[in-house]
C-alpha positions in Angstrom: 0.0 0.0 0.0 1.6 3.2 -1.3 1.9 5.5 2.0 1.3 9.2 1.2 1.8 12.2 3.4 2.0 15.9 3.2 3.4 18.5 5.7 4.3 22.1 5.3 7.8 23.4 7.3 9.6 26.4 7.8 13.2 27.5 8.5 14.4 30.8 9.8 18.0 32.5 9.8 18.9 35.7 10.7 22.3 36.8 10.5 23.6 40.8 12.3 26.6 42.5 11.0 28.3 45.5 12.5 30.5 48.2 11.3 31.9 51.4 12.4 28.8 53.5 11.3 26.2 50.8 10.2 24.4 48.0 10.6 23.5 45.1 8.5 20.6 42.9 9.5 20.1 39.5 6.9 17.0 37.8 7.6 16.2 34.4 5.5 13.0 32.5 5.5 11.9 30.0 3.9 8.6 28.1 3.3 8.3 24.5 2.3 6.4 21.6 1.6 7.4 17.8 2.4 5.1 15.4 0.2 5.7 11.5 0.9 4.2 9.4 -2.1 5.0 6.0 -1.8 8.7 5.7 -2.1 9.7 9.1 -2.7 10.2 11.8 -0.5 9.2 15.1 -2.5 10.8 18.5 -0.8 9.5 21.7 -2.3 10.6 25.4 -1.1 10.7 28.8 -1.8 13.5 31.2 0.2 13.2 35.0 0.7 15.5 36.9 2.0 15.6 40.7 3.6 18.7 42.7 4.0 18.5 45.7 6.1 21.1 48.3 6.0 21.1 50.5 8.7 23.6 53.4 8.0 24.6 57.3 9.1 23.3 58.6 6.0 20.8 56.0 4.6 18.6 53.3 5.2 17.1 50.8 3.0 15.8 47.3 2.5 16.3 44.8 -0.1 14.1 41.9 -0.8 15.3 38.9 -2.7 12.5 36.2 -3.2 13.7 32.8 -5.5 11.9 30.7 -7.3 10.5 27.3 -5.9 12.9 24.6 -5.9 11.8 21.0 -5.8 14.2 17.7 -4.6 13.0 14.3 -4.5 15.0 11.5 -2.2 14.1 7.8 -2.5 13.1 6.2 0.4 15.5 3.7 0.7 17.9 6.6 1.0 16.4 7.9 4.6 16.8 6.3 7.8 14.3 7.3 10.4 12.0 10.7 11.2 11.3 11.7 14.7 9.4 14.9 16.2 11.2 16.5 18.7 8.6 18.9 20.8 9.9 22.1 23.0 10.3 21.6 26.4 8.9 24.6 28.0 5.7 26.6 26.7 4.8 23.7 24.5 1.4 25.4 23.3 3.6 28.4 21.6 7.0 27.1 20.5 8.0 25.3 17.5 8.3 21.5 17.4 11.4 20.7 15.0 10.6 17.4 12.5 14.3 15.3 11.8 14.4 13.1 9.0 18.0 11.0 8.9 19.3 9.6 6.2 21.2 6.5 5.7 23.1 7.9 2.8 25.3 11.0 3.1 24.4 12.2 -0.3 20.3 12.0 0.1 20.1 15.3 1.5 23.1 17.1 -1.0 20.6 18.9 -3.0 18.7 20.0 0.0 21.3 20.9 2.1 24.1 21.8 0.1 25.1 25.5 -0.9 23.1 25.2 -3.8 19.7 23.8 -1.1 19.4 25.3 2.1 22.4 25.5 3.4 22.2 23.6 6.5 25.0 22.4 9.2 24.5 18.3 8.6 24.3 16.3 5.1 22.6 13.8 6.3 20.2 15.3 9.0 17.5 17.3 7.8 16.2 19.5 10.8 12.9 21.5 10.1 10.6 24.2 12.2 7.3 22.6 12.2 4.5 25.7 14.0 2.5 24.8 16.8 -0.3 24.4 14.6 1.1 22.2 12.5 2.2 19.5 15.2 -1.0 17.0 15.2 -0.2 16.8 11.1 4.0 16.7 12.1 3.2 13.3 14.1 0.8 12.0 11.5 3.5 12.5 9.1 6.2 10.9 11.2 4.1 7.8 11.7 3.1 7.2 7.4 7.3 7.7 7.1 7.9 4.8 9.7 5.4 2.5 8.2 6.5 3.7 4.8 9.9 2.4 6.0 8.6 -0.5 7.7 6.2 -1.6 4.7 9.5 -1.9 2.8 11.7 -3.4 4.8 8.7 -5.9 5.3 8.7 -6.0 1.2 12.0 -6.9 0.7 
């Protein structure tokens, strides 16, 4: 039985940098989807990014938004998800969703300097809002029986 899920995420990075006289302030957000159809793992996003400058004699914004970018992983590349939830005021902070793969190079496209950048190759961490958790743990239950299903398969 082909296993499919869907689940929207978020990341947010926010960067200060300070010179005599000015201020630079990069904010980067980005917005994505994670669609699990049967055994593929579909990762859509879309990154915008605001640079304020902050200086004596000028101030300004610049808004860069990208197009939407689209990966897909295999399943048999990924080891596990999990749902880690926030210790303290649980009802207004951010559970984060980890998906770990078994395969260094699954996540390349995602997380490389081309994807989003991120600190691991092979651990895909993402912001999940509060209102979004009941659908987070769905999701992290079809991608373990997705996973299980297979091995069961095999």
């Amino acid at each position: 039985m082909a296993r499919i899920a869907t689940l929207p995420f978020s990341l947010a990075r926010k960067e200060d940098e300070y010179r005599t006289g000015s201020v630079t302030t990069t904010r980067e957000t980005v917005h994505g989807v994670l669609h699990l159809e049967g055994d593929v793992l579909r990762i859509s996003w879309r990154r915008a990014v605001r640079t304020d400058h902050y200086g004596t004699l000028d101030i300004r914004s610049d808004k860069e938004v990208e197009e939407v970018r689209e990966v897909e992983v295999s399943l048999p590349a990924l080891g596990r998800a999990s749902l880690r939830e926030p210790q303290w005021l649980k009802r207004f902070r951010s559970s984060r969703l980890i998906l770990t793969a078994q395969d260094l190079r699954a996540f390349e496209p995602v997380t490389g300097p081309e994807g989003l950048g991120l600190d691991h190759p092979a651990r895909l961490e993402l912001r999940i809002a509060p209102r979004d958790r009941l659908e987070a743990a769905e999701f992290v239950a079809e991608f373990e029986l997705a996973l299980a299903e297979r091995l069961l398969g095999q």
